[in-house]
C-alpha positions as CSV (number, residue, x, y, z in Angstrom):
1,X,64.8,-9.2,-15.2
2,X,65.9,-5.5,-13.6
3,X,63.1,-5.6,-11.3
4,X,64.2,-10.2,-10.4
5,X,67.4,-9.1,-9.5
6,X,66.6,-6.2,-7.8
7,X,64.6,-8.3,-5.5
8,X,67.1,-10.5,-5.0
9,X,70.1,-8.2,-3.8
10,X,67.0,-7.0,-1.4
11,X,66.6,-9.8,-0.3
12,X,70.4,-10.6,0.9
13,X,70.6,-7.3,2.1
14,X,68.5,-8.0,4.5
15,X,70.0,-11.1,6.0
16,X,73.4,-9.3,5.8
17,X,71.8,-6.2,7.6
18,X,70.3,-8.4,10.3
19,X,74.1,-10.3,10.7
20,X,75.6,-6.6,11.2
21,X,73.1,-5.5,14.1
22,X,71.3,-3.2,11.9
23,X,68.1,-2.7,14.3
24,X,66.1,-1.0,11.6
25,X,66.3,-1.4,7.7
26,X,63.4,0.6,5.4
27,X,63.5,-0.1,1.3
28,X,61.5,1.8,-0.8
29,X,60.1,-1.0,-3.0
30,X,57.6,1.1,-4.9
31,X,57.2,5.2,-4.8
32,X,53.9,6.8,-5.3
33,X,55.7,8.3,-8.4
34,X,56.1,4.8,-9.7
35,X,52.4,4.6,-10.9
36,X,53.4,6.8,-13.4
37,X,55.1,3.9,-15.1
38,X,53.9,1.5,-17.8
39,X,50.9,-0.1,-16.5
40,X,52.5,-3.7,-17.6
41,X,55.7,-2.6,-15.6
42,X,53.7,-2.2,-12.5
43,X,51.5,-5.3,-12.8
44,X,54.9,-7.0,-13.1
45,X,56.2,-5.1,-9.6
46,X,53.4,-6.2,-7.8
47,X,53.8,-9.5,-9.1
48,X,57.4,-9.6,-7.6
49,X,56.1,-8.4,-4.2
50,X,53.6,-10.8,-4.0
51,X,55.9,-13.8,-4.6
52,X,58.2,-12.8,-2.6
53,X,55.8,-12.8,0.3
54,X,54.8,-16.0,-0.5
55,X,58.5,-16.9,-0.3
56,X,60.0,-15.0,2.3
57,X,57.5,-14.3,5.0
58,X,58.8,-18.3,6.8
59,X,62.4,-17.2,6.4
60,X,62.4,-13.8,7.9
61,X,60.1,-15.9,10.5
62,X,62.8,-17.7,11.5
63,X,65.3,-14.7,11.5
64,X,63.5,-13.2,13.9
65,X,62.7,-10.0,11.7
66,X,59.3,-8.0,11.9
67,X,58.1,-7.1,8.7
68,X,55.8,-3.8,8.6
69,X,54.8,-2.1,5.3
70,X,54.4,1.9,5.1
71,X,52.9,3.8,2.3
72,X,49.1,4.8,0.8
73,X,47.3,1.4,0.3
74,X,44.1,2.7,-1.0
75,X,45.1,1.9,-4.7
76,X,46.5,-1.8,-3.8
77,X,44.9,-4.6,-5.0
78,X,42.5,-6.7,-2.4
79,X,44.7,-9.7,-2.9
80,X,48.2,-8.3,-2.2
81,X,46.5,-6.2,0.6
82,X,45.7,-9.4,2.3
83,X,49.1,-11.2,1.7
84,X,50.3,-8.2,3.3
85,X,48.2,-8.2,6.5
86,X,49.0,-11.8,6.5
87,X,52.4,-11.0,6.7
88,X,52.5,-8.5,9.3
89,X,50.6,-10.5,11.7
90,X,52.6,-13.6,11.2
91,X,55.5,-11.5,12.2
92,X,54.6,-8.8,14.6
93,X,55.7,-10.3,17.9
94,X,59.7,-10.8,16.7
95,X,62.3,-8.8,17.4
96,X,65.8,-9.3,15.8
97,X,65.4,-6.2,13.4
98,X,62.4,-4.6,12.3
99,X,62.1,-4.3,8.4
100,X,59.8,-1.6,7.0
101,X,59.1,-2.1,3.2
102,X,58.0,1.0,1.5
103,X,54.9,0.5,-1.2
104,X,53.1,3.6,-2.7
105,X,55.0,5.9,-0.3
106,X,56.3,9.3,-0.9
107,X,57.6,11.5,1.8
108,X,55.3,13.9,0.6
109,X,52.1,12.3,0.4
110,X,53.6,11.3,4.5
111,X,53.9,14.9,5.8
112,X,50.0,15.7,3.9
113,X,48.7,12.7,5.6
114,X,50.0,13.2,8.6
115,X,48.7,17.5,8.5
116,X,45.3,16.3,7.4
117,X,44.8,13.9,10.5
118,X,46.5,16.8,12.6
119,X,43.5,19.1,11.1
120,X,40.5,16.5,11.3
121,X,42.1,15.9,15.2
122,X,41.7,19.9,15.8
123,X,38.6,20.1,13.8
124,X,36.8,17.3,16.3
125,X,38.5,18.9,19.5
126,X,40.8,16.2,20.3
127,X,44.0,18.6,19.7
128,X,44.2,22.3,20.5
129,X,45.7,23.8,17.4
130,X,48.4,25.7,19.6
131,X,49.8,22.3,20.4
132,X,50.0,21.5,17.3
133,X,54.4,21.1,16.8
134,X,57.2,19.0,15.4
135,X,56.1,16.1,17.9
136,X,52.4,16.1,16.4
137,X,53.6,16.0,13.3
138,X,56.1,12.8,13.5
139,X,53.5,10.7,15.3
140,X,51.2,10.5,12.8
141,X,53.8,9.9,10.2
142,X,54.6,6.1,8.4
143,X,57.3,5.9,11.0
144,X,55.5,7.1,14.2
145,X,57.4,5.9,17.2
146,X,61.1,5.1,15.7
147,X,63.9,6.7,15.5
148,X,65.1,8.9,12.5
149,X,67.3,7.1,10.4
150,X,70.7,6.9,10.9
151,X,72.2,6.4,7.0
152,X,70.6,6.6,4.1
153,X,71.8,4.9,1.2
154,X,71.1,5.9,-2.6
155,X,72.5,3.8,-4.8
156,X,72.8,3.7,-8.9
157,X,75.1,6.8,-9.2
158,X,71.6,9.2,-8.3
159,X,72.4,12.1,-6.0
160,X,68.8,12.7,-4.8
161,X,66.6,11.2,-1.8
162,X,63.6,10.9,-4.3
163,X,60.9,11.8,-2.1
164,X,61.8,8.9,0.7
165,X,61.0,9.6,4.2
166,X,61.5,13.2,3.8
167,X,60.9,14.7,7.6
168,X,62.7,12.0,9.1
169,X,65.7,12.4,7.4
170,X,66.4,15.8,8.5
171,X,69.6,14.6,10.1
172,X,70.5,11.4,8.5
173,X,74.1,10.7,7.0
174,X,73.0,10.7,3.3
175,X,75.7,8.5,1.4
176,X,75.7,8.0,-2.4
177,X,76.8,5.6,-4.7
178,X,77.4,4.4,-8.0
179,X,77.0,1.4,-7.4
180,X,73.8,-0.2,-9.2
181,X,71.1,-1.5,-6.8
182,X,71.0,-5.3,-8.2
183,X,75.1,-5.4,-7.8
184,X,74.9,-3.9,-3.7
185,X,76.0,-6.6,-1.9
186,X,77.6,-7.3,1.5
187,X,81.1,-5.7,0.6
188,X,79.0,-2.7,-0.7
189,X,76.5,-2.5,2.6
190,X,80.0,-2.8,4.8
191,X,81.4,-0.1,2.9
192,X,78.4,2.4,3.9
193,X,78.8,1.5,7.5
194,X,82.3,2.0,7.3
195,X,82.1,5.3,5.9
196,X,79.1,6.2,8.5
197,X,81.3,5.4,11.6
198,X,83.7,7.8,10.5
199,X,81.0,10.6,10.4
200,X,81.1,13.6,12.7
201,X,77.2,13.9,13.9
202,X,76.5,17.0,15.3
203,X,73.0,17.9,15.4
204,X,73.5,21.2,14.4
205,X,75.8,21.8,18.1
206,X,79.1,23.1,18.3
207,X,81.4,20.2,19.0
208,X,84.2,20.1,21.9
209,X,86.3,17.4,23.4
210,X,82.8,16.2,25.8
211,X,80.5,16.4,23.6
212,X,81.4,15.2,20.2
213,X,79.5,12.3,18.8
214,X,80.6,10.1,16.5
215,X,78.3,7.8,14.6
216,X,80.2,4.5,15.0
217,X,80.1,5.4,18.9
């Protein structure tokens, strides 16, 4: 009943994300640390997953949100591999707000990924290993081709990014919670924006009247 009305705040977050000009939204539905779990729990995840594609993939149609998913797939089942393609493709030409669900990710098992390509890619000649830098490494990461996050939000009372998009949040406004994840709702989401506007983003410059930034800017 956790896991149902986890979904469900997910779910409404991302129609109240979409009505606030979030361009980007990524949830981490399912860590590769989460296969440590009961085996019954996890059948019962996937379960969720898979009925909400069934259910949602028409609606966030007709929001105009592209769905993508990010994470290892090789231990997925055939069946929600396929309701997952399906899903994709019926959304990959829109363009309201892109929504990237996380399944069998960790930002770990991202960077190795992405090093092990790098080697095969210098390995076969197609990259000389002195050009291999930060730029090699974030395009062959789940997130190639978009920018860093902006906020991250943890929710639950947890002060730890648990392994989520680790290179790529080198920069982001990390903001923490008690609030439990099934009880985040619209007032909660607004709150997190307020507090990002008011951040000071610096980038690791010095800041002076030209060149501060501010992240509601």
């Amino acid at each position: 009943m956790g896991h149902k009305a986890g979904q469900d705040a997910a779910e409404k977050i991302i129609t109240t994300a979409r009505e606030r000009g979030v361009e980007t939204l990524t949830l981490f539905a399912f860590s590769s640390e989460n296969w440590q779990r009961p085996a019954d729990e996890v059948k019962q995840l996937f379960g969720l997953l898979a009925g909400a594609l069934e259910r949602q993939v028409d609606r966030l149609a007709e929001g105009g949100i592209r769905l993508r998913f990010i994470g290892n797939r090789k231990d997925l089942s055939p069946a929600l591999l396929e309701s997952m393609d399906r899903a994709e493709a019926r959304t990959a030409h829109l363009g309201n707000m892109l929504l990237n669900v996380a399944v069998s990710y960790g930002g770990r098992w991202d960077i190795a990924q992405a090093t092990r390509r790098i080697a095969e890619d210098v390995a076969a000649g197609r990259l000389d290993a002195d050009k291999v830098d930060e730029r090699a490494v974030a395009s062959r990461l789940a997130l190639a081709g978009l920018q860093d996050p902006d906020l991250f939000i943890r929710t639950g009372g947890e002060s730890r990014v648990s392994n989520f998009v680790l290179w790529n949040l080198a920069y982001t406004e990390l903001y923490f919670t008690d609030c439990l994840w099934p009880d985040f709702d619209a007032a909660e989401l607004d709150a997190a924006l307020a507090w990002y506007a008011g951040r000071q983003r610096r980038f690791g410059r010095v800041p002076d009247a030209d060149t501060e930034i501010k992240a509601g800017a």
